[in-house]
N, C-alpha and C positions, 0 to 999 in steps of 0.2 A: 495420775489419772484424775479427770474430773469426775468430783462424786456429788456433785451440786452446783445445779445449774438456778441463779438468781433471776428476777423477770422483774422489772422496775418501771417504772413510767408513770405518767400520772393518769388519772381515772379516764374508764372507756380507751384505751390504746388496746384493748386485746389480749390482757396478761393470763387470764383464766380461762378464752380460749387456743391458745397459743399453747397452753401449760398441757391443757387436754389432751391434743394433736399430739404433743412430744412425751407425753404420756404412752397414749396407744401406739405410737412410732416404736420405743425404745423398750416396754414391758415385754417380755418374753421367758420360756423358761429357766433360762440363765443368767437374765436382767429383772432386777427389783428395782421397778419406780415408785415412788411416791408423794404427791403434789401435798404444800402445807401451804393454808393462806393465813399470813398476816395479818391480822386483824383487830380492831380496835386500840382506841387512844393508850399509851400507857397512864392514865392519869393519879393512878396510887400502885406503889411497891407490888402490891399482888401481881399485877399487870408485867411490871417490871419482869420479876420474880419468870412469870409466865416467859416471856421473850427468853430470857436466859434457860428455862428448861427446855422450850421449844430449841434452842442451837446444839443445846445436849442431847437430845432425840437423833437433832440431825448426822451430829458429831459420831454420835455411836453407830446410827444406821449405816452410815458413811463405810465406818472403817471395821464392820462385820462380815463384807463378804466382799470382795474385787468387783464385783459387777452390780453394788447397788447405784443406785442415783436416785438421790432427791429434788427436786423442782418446788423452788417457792416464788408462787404464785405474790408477788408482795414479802417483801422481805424487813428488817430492820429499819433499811436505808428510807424507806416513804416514812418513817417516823424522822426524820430529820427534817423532816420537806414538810411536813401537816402540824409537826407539835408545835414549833414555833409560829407558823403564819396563823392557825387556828388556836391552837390555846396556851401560847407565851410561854411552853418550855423549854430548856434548855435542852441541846440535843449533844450536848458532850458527852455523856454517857452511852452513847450510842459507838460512839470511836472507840473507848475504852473498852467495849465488849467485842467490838471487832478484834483490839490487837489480843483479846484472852481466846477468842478464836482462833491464833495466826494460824496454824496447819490448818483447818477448812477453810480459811480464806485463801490460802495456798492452793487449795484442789475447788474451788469453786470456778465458775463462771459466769460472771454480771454481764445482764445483757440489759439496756435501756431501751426501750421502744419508745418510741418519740414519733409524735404528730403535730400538724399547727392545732393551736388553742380554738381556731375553730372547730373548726373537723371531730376533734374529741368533746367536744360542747355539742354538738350536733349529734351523737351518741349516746346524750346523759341517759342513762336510768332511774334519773331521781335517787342514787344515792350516793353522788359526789359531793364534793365541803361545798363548791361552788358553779355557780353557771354562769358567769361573770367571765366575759373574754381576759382582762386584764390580768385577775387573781387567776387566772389557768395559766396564761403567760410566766408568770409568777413562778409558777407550782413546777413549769418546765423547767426555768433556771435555775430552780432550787436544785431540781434532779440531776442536772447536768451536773453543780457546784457538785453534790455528792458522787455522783461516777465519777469525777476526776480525782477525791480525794479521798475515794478509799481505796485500801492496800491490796484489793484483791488482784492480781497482776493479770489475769485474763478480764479485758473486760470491751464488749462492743456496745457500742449506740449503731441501733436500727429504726432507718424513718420508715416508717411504717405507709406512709402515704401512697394510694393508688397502691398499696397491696392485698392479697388477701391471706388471711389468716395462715394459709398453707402454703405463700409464699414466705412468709415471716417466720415458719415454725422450720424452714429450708433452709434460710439465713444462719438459723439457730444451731441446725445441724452442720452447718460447713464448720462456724465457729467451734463446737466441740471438738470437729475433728482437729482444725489445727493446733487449737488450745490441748491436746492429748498428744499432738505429735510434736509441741515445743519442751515435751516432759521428758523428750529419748536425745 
């Protein structure tokens, strides 16, 4: 059963309202949701430190009760895609913490939301790395490279384009369903 659903993309695709919707969708009294955003560079061990407690939170909440579900709003994987284009680090340790996760990456679901680099530029809120069509271009390919090679076995890319929020957060729900019904 999936007990963690991932939301990936690069900045302005929708990931925090999408997470919202499948929040109030799925919360109920026999369903525990709850959204963890990702956040900031890891640029010293503390940070680090931080990502790997943050998976242990999820890890435990996970496997405390059959019907929890956590949703990360931004997950690991955008550190793969920003630490090297923006600040030259090496994002190998990001895989190594994947395979120390392998059971939640087992019961997870990666979902990529994907726009053209226009369109999510034309969205900025002033607090993406770049407004640069090219480096957003970039930031896509990065994303893709990473959905394809990480180990989490359920995983969709959704273009998000000419959708709205609640058609995206639908997409999301068919996916879990099949993604629970390849586990029988």
């Amino acid at each position: 059963m999936i007990k963690r659903i991932v939301i990936e993309g690069a900045d302005n695709v929708g990931k925090t309202t999408v997470a919202n919707i499948l929040k109030d969708r799925f919360n109920s009294k026999s369903n525990s949701v709850k959204i963890m955003h990702f956040t900031g560079p890891p640029n010293e061990l503390t940070q680090k430190e931080n990502f790997i407690e943050s998976l242990n939170i999820i890890n435990d909440f996970a496997n405390a009760a059959t019907n929890n579900l956590y949703i990360t709003d931004r997950d690991i994987y955008g550190e793969i895609v920003y630490g090297p284009m923006y600040r030259k680090e090496n994002p190998n340790w990001i895989w190594e913490l994947e395979k120390c996760f392998y059971k939640l990456t087992q019961n997870s679901l990666f979902i990529l939301l994907e726009d053209t680099a226009k369109n999510s530029l034309s969205r900025d809120d002033g607090k993406s790395f770049t407004t640069k069509r090219f480096k957003r271009y970039k930031e896509i390919l990065k994303f893709r490279k990473a959905f394809r090679k990480s180990i989490i076995p359920n995983k969709y890319k959704i273009k998000i384009t000419n959708k709205t929020p609640l058609d995206v957060a639908n997409e999301i729900t068919a996916c879990l369903v099949i993604s629970n019904m390849r586990k029988y």
